[in-house]
C-alpha positions, 0 to 999 in steps of 0.5 A: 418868445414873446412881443418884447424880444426882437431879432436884437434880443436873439441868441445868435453864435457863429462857429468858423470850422476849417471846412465852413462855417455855421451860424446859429439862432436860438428861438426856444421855445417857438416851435419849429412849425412856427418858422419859415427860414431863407437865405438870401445871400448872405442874410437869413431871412427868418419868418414866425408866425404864432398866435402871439408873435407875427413877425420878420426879422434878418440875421447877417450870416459871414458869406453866401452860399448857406443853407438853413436846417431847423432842430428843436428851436434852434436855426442852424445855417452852415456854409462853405468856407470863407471866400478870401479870394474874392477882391475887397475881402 
């Protein structure tokens, strides 16, 4: 990733299971010691910080209640199922 590639250019998928869901981000080659994750709600906040790119950005995650894992580049955040009973959903 270099100084032209921003949260807009990222390789982001979603995957809806029957138990859950699981978004992942996609930030080969920055290595995994390279990244701080949170997630706030139902945003995960990601952080890099390499000698050529310091840099935040948010990627919207379906609900809240997720966590964040890292494998090799690529941001996983799973969560529970879909909360379809909550009012406005």
């Amino acid at each position: 990733m270099d100084t032209a590639h921003d949260a807009a250019e990222l390789h982001v998928s979603r995957t809806d299971h029957d138990d859950g869901w699981t978004v992942a981000v996609d930030l080969h080659p920055v290595n995994d010691e390279a990244v701080t994750a949170e997630v706030v709600d139902d945003t995960a906040i990601i952080a890099l910080d390499t000698p050529m790119v310091r840099t935040e950005f948010d990627v919207a995650l379906p609900d809240s209640g997720g966590t964040a894992s890292l494998h090799n580049g690529v941001l996983v955040v799973e969560g529970p199922a879909l909360n379809t009973s909550a009012p406005g959903r």
